[in-house]
Backbone as a printed PyTorch tensor [residue, N CA C, xyz], in Angstrom:
tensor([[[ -7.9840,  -1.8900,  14.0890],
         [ -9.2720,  -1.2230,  14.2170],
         [ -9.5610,  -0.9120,  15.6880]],

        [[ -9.4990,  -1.3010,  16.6260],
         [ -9.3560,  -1.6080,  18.0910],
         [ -9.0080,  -0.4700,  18.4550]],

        [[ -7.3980,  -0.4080,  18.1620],
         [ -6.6030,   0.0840,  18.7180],
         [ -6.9590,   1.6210,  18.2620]],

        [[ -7.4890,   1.6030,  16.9690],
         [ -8.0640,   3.3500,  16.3460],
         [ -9.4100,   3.6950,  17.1890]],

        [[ -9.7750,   2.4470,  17.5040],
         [-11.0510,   3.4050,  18.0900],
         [-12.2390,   2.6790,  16.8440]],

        [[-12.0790,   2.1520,  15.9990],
         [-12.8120,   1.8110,  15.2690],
         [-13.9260,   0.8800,  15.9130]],

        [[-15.1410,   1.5440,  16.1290],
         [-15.9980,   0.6200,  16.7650],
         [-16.9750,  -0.4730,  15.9830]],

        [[-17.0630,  -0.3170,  14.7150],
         [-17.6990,  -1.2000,  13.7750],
         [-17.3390,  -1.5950,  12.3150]],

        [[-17.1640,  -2.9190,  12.4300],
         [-16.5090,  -3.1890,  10.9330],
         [-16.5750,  -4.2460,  10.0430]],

        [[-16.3230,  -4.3820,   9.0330],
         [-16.8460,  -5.9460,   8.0650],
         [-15.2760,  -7.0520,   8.1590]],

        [[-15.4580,  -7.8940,   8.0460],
         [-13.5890,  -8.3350,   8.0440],
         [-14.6030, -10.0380,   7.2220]],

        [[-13.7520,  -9.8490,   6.1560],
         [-13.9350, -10.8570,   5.5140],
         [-13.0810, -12.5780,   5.3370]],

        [[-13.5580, -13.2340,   5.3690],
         [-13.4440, -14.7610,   5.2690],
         [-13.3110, -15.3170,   4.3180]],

        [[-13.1020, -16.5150,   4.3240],
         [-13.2050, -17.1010,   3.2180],
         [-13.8360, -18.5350,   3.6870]],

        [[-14.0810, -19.1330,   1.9980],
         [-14.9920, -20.6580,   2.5540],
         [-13.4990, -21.3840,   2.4950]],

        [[-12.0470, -21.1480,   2.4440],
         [-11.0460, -22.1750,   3.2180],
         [-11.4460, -22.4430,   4.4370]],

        [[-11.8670, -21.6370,   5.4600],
         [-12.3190, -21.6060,   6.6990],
         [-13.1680, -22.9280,   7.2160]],

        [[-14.0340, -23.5310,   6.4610],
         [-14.9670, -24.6420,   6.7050],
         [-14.4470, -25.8420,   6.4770]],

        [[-14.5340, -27.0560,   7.1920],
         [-14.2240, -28.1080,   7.3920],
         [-14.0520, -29.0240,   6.5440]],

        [[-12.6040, -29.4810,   6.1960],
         [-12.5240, -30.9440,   5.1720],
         [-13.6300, -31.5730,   5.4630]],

        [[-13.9710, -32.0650,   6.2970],
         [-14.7520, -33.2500,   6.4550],
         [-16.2600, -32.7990,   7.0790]],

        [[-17.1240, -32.2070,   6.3140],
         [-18.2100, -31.4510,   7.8450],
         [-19.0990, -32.6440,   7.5790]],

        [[-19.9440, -32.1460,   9.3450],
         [-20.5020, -33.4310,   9.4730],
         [-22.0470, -33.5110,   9.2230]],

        [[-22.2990, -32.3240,   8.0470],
         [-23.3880, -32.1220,   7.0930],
         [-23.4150, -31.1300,   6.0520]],

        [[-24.2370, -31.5720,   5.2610],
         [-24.3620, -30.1480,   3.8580],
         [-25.7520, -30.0410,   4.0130]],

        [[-26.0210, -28.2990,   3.6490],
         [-25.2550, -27.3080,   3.6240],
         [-24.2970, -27.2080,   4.7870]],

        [[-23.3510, -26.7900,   4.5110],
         [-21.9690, -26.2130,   5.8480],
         [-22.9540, -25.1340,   6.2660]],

        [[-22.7700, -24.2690,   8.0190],
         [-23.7330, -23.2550,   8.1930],
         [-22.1280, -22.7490,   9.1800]],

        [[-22.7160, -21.5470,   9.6080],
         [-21.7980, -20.7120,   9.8300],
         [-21.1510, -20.7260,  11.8370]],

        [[-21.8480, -22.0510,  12.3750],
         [-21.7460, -22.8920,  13.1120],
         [-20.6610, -23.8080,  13.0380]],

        [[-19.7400, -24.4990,  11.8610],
         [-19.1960, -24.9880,  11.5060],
         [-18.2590, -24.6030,  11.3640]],

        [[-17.8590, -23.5620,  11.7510],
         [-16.1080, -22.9350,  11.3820],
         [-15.1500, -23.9400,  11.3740]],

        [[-15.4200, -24.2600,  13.3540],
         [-14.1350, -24.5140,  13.6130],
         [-14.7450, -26.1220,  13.8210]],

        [[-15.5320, -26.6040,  12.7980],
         [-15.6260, -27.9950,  13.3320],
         [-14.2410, -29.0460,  13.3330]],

        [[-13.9630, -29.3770,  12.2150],
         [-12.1610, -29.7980,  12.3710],
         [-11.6390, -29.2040,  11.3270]],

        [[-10.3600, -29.5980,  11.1080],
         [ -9.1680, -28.8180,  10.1110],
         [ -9.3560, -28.3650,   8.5330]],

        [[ -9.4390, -27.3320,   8.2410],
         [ -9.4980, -27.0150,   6.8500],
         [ -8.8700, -27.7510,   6.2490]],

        [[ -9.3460, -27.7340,   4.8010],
         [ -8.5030, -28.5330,   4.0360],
         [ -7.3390, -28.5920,   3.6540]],

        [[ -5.9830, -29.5390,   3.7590],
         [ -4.9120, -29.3130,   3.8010],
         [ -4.0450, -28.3240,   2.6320]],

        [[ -5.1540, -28.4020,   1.8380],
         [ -4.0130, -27.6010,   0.2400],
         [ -4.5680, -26.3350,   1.0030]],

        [[ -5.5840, -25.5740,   1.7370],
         [ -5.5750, -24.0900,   2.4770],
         [ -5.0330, -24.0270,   3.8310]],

        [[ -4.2310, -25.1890,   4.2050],
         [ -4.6880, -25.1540,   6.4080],
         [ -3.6990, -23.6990,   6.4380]],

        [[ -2.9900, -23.6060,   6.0720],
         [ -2.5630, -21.9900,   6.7370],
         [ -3.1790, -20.8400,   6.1930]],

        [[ -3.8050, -20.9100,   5.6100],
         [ -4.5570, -19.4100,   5.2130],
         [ -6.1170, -19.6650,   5.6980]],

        [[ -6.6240, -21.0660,   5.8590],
         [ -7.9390, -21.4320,   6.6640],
         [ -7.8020, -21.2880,   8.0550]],

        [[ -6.4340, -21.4360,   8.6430],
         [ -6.7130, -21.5640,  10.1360],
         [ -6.2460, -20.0290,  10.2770]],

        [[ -5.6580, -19.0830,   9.0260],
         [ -5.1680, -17.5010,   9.7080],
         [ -6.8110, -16.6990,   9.8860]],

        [[ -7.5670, -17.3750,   8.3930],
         [ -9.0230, -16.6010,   8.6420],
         [ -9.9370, -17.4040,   9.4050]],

        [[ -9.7230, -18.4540,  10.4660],
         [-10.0450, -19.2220,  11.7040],
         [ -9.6890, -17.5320,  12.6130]],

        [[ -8.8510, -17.5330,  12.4820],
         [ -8.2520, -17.0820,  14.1240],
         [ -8.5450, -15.3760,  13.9130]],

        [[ -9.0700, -14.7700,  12.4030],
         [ -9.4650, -13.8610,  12.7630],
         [-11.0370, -13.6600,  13.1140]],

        [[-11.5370, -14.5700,  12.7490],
         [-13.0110, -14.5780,  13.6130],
         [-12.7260, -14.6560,  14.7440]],

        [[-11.7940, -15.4100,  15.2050],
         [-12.3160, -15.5560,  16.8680],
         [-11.5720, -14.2930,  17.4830]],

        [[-10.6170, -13.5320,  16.8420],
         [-10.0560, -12.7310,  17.0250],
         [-11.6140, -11.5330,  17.4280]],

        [[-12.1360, -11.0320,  16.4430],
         [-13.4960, -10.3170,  15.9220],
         [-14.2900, -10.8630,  17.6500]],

        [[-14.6530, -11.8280,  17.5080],
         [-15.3320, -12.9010,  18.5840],
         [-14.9840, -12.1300,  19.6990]],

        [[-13.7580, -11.9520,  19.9290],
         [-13.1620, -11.7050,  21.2730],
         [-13.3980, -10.1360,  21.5920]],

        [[-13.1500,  -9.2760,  20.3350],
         [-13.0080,  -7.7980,  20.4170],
         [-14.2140,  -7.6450,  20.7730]],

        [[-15.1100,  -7.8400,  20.3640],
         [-16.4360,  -8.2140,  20.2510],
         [-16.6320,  -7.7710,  21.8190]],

        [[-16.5290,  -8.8700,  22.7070],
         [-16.6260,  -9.5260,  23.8010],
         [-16.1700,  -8.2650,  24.5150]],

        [[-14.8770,  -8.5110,  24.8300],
         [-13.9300,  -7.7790,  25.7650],
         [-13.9960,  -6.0630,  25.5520]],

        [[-14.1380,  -5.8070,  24.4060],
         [-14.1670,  -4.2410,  23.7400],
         [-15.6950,  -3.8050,  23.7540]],

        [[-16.8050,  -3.9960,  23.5150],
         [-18.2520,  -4.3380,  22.8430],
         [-18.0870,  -3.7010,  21.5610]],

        [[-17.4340,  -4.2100,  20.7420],
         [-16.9450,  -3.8700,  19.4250],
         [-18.2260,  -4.5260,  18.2690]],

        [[-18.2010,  -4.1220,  17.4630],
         [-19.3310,  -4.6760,  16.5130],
         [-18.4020,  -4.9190,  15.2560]],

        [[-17.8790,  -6.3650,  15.4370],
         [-16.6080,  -6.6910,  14.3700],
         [-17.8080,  -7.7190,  13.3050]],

        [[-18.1230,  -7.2100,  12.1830],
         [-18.9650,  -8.6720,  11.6290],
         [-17.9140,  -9.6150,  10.6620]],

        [[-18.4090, -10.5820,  10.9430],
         [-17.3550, -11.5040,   9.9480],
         [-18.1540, -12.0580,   8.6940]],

        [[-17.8480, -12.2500,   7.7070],
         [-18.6620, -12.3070,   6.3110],
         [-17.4790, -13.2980,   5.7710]],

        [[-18.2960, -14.4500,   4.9930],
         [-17.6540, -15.2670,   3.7980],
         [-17.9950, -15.3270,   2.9280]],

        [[-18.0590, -14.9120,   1.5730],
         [-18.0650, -14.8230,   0.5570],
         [-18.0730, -16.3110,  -0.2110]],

        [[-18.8780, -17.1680,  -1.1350],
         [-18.4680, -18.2550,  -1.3420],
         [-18.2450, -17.4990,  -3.1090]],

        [[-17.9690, -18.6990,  -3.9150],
         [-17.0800, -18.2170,  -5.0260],
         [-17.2160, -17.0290,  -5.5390]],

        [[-16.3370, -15.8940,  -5.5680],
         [-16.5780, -14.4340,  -6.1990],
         [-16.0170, -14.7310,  -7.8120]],

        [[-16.6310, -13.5340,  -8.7460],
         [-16.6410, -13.5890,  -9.9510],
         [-16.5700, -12.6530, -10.2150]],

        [[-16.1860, -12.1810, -11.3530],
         [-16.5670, -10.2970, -11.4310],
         [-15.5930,  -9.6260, -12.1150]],

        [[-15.5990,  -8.6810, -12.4530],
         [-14.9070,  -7.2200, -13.2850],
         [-13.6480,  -7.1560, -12.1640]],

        [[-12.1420,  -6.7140, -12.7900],
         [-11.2470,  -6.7610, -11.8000],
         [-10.3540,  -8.1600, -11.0970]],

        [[-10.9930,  -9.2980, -11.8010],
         [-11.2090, -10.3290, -11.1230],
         [ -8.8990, -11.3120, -11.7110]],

        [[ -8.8140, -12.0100, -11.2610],
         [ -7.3640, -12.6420, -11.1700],
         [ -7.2510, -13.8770, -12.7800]],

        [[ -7.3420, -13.5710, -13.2390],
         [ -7.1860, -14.2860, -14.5560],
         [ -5.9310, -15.0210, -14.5980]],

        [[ -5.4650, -15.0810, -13.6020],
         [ -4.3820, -16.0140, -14.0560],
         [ -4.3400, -17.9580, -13.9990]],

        [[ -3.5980, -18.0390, -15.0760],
         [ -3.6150, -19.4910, -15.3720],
         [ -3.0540, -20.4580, -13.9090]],

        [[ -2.0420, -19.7550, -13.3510],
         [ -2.0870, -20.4350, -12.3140],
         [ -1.8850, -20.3470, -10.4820]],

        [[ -2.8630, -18.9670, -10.2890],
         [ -3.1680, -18.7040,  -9.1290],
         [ -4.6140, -17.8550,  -9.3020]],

        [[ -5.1240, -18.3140, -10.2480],
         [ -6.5510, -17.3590, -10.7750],
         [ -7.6830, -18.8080, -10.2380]],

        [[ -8.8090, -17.6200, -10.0040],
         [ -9.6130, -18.7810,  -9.5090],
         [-10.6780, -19.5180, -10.4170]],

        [[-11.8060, -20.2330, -10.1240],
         [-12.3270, -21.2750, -11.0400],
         [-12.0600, -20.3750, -12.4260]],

        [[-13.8240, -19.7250, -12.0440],
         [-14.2790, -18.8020, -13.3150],
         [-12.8040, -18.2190, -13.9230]],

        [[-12.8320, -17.2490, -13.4640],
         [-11.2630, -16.1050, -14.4550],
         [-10.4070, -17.2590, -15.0160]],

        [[-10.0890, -18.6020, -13.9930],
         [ -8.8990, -19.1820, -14.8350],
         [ -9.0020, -19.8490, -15.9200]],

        [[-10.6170, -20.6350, -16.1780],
         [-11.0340, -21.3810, -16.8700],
         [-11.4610, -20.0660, -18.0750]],

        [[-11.8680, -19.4700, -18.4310],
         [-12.0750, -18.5710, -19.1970],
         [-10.5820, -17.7410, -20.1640]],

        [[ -9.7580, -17.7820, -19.4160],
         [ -8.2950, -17.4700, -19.5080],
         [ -8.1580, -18.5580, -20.1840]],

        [[ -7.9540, -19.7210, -19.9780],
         [ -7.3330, -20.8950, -20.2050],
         [ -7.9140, -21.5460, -22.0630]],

        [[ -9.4470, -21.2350, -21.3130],
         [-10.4200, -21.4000, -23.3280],
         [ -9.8580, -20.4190, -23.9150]],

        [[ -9.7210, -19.2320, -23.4020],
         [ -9.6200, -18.1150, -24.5570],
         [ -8.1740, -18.1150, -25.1930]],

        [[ -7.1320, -18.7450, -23.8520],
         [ -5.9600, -18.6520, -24.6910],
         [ -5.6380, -19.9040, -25.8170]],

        [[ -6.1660, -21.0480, -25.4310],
         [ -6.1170, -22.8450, -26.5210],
         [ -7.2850, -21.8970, -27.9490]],

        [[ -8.1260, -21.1950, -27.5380],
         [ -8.9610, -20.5640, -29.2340],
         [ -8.1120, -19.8550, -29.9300]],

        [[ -7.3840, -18.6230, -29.1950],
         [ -6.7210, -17.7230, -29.5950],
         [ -5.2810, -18.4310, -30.2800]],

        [[ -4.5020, -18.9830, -29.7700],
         [ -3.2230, -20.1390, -30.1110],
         [ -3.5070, -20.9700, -30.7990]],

        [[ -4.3240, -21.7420, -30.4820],
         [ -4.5910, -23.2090, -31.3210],
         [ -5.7540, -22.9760, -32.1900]],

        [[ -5.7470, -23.9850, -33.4310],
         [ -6.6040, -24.0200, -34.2680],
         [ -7.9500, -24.3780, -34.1670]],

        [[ -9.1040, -23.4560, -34.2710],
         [-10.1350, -23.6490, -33.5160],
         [-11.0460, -24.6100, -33.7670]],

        [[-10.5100, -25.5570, -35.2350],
         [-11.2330, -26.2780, -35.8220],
         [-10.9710, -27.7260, -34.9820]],

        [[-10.0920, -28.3270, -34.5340],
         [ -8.8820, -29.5140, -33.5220],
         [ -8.7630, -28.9570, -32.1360]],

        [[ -8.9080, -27.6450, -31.7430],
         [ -8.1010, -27.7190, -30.5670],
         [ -9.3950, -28.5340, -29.7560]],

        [[ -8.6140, -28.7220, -28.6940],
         [ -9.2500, -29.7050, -27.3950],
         [ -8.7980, -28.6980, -26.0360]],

        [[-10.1540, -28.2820, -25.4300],
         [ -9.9560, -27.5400, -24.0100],
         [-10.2110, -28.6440, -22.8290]],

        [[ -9.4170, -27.9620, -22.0300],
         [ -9.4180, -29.0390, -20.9120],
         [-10.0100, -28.0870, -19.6430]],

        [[-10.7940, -28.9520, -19.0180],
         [-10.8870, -29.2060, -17.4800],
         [-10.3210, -29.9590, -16.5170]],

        [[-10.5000, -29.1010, -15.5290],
         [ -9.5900, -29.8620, -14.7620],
         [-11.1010, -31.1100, -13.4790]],

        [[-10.1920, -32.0350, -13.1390],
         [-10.9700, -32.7530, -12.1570],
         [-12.3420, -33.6890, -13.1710]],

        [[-13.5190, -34.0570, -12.4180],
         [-14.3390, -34.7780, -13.0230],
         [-15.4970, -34.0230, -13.5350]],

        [[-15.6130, -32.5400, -12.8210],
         [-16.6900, -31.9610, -13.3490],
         [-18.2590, -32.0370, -12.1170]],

        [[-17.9090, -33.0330, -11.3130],
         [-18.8770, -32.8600, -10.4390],
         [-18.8190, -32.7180,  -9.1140]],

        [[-18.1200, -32.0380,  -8.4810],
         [-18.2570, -31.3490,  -7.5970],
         [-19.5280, -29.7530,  -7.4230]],

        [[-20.2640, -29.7770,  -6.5010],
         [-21.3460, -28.4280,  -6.5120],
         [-20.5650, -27.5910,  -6.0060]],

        [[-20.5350, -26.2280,  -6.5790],
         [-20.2720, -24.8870,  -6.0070],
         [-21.3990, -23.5860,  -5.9010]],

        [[-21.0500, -22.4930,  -5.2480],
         [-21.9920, -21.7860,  -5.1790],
         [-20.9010, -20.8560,  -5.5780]],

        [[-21.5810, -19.5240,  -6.0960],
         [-21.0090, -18.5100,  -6.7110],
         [-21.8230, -16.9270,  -6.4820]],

        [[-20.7480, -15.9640,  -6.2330],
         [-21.2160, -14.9580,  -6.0840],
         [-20.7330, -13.7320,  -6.9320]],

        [[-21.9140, -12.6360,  -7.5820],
         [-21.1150, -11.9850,  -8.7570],
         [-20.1600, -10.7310,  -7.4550]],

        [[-19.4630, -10.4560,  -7.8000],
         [-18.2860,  -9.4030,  -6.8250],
         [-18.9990,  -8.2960,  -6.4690]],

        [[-19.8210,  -7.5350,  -7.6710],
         [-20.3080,  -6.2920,  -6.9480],
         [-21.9930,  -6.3400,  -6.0670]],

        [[-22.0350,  -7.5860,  -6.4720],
         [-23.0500,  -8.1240,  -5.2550],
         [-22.5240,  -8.6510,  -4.0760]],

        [[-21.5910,  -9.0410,  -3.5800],
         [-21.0030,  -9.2280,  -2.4630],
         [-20.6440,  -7.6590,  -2.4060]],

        [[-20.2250,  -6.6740,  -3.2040],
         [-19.5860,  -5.2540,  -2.3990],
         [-21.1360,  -4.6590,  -1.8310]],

        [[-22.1630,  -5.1540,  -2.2220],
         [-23.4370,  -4.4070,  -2.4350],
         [-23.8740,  -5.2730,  -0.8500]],

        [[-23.9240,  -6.1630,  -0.8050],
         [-24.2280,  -6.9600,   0.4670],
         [-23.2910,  -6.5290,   2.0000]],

        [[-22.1220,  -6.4760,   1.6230],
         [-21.1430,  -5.6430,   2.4820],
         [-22.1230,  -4.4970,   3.0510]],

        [[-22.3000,  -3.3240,   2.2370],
         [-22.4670,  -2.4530,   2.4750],
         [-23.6520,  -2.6520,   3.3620]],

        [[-24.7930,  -3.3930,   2.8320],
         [-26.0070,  -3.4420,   3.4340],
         [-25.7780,  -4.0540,   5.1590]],

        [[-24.8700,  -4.9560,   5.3180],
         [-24.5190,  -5.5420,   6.5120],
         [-23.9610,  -4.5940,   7.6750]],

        [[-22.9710,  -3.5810,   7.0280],
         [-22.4470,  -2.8010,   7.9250],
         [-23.2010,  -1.9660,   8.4500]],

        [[-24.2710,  -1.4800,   7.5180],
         [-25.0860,  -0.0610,   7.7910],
         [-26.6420,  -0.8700,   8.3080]],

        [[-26.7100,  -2.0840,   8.3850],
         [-28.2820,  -2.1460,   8.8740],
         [-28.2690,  -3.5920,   9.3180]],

        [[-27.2560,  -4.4590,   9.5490],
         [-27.3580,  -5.7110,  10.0560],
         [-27.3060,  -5.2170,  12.0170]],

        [[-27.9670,  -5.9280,  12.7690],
         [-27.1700,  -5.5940,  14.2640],
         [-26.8940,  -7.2560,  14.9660]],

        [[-26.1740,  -7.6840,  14.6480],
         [-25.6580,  -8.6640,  15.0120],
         [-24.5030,  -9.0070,  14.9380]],

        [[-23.6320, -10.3120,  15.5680],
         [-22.2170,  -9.8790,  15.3380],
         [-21.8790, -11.4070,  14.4670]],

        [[-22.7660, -11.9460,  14.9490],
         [-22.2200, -13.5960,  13.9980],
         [-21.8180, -13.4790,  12.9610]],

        [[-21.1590, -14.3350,  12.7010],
         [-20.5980, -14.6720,  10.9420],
         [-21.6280, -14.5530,  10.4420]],

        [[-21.7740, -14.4200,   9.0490],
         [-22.7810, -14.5000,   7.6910],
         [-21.9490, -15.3060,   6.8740]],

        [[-22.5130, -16.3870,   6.3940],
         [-22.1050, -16.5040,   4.7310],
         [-22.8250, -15.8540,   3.9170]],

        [[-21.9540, -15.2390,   2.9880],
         [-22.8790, -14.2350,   2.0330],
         [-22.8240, -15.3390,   0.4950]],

        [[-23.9520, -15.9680,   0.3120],
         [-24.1440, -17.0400,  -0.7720],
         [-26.1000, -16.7150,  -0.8000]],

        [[-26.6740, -17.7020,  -2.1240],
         [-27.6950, -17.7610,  -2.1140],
         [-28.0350, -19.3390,  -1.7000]],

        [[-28.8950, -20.2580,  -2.5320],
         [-28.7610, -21.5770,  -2.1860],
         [-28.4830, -22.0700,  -3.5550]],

        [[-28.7850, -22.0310,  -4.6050],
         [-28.4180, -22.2220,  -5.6110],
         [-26.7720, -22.9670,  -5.8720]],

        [[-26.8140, -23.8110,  -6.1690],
         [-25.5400, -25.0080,  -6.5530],
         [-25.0940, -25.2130,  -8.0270]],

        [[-24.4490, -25.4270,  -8.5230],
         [-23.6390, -25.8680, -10.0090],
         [-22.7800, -26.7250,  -9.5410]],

        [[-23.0790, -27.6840, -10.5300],
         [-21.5630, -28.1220, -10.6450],
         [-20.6720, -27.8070, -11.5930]],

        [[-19.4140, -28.3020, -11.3390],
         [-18.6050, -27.5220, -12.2660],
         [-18.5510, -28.1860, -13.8720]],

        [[-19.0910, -28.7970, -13.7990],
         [-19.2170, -29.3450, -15.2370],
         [-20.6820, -28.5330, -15.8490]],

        [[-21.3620, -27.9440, -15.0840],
         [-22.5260, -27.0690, -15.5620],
         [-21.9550, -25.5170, -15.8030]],

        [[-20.8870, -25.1850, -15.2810],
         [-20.5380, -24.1560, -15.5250],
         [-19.3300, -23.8040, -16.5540]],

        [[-18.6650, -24.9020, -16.4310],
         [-17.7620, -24.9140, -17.5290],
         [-18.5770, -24.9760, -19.0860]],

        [[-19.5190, -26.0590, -19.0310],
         [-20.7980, -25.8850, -20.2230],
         [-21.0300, -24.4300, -20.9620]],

        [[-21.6290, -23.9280, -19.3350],
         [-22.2010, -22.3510, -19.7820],
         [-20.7770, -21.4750, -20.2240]],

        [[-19.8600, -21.8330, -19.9410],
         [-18.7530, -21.0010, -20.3920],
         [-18.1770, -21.2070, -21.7250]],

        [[-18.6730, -22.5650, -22.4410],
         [-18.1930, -23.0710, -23.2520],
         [-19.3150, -22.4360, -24.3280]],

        [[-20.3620, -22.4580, -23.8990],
         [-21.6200, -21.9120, -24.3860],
         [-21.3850, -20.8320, -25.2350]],

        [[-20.9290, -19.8290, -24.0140],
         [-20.6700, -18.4550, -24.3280],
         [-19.5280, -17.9940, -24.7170]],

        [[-18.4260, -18.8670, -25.3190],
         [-17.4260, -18.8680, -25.7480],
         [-17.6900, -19.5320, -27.3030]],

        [[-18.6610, -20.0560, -26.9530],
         [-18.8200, -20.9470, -28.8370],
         [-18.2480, -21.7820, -29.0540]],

        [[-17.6970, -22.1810, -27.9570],
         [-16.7460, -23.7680, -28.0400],
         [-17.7640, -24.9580, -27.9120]],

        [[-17.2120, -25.8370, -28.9020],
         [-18.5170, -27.1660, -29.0520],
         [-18.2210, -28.0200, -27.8910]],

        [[-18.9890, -28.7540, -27.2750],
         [-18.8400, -29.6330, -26.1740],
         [-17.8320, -30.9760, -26.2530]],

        [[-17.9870, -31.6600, -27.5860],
         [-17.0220, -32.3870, -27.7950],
         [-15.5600, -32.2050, -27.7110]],

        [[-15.2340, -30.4560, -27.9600],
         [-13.9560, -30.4590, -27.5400],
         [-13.3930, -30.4720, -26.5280]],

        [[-14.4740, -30.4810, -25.5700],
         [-13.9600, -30.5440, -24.5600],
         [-13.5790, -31.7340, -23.7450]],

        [[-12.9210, -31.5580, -23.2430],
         [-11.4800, -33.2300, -22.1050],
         [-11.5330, -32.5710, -20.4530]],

        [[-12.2490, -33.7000, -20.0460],
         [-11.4680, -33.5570, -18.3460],
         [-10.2960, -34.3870, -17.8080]],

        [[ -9.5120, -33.1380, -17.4750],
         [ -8.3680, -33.8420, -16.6150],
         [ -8.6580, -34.7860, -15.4680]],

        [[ -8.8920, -35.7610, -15.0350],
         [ -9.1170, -36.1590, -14.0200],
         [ -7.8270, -36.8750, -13.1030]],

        [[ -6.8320, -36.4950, -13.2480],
         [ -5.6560, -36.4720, -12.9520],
         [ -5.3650, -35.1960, -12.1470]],

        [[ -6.1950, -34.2140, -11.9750],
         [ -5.9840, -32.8990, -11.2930],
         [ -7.2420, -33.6600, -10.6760]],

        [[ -6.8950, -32.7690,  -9.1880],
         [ -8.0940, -32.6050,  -8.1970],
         [ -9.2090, -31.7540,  -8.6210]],

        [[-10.3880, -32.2490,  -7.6870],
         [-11.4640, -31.4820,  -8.1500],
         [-11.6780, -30.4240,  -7.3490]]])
């Protein structure tokens, strides 16, 4: 972008970026680089580390208007359904629909993974494309944003609502707690 001449732009993040260990909740956008992402992301947390400060710098040295945006859980139309590089929502939805569709719906048993209580925050996709837009064309600042509301679930509240809306009874459902949460 720099190098085109591109003087203003969105470059997106991710919440790998924020600290195994922070040294409060909510995480704020102050916290990047407090210490090491978590080890199952450190190379894709410390590549979208180094393009903020990258942004940071162009910023600086160029007077570039680079904004950096993180997105916390996206959801949405288009979205990665796969069983095993798909994320919460798409995979868990994938995963019920394929044990209903295969297995007998009267016995089968769906699983979760982890204990179910961990809080997440979630964002629908074309509201993050809708927030994008609004940032580029009318934000004037260069700091990071997390683009989230405050609103929390845990994942045992959302797996519920999915189970809900799938018509799957609660009893069938099993947590793995042998998988991480």
């Amino acid at each position: 972008a720099n190098k085109y001449n591109v003087n203003r732009g969105i470059f997106c993040l991710s919440s790998c970026i924020f600290p195994q260990n922070p040294s409060k909740y909510p995480m704020d956008e102050n916290m990047i680089h407090e210490s090491e992402p978590h080890p199952s992301n450190e190379g894709y947390g410390y590549s979208k580390r180094m393009m903020e400060m990258q942004c940071r710098n162009y910023n600086k040295q160029f007077d570039r208007q680079y904004i950096c945006v993180t997105p916390v859980n996206l959801y949405g139309p288009y979205d990665n359904f796969s069983l095993t590089d798909g994320h919460f929502i798409p995979a868990i939805l994938r995963r019920f629909d394929k044990t209903k569709t295969i297995g007998n719906v009267y016995t089968s048993k769906y699983t979760a993974y982890g204990s179910g209580e961990p809080l997440r925050q979630f964002l629908f996709a074309p509201d993050f494309a809708f927030l994008i837009t609004k940032i580029l064309f009318e934000y004037n600042d260069n700091t990071p944003i997390i683009c989230c509301n405050d609103d929390e679930y845990t994942i045992k509240e959302v797996v519920h609502t999915i189970c809900d809306m799938m018509q799957i009874e609660h009893r069938k459902l099993e947590w793995d707690t042998t998988k991480s949460d």
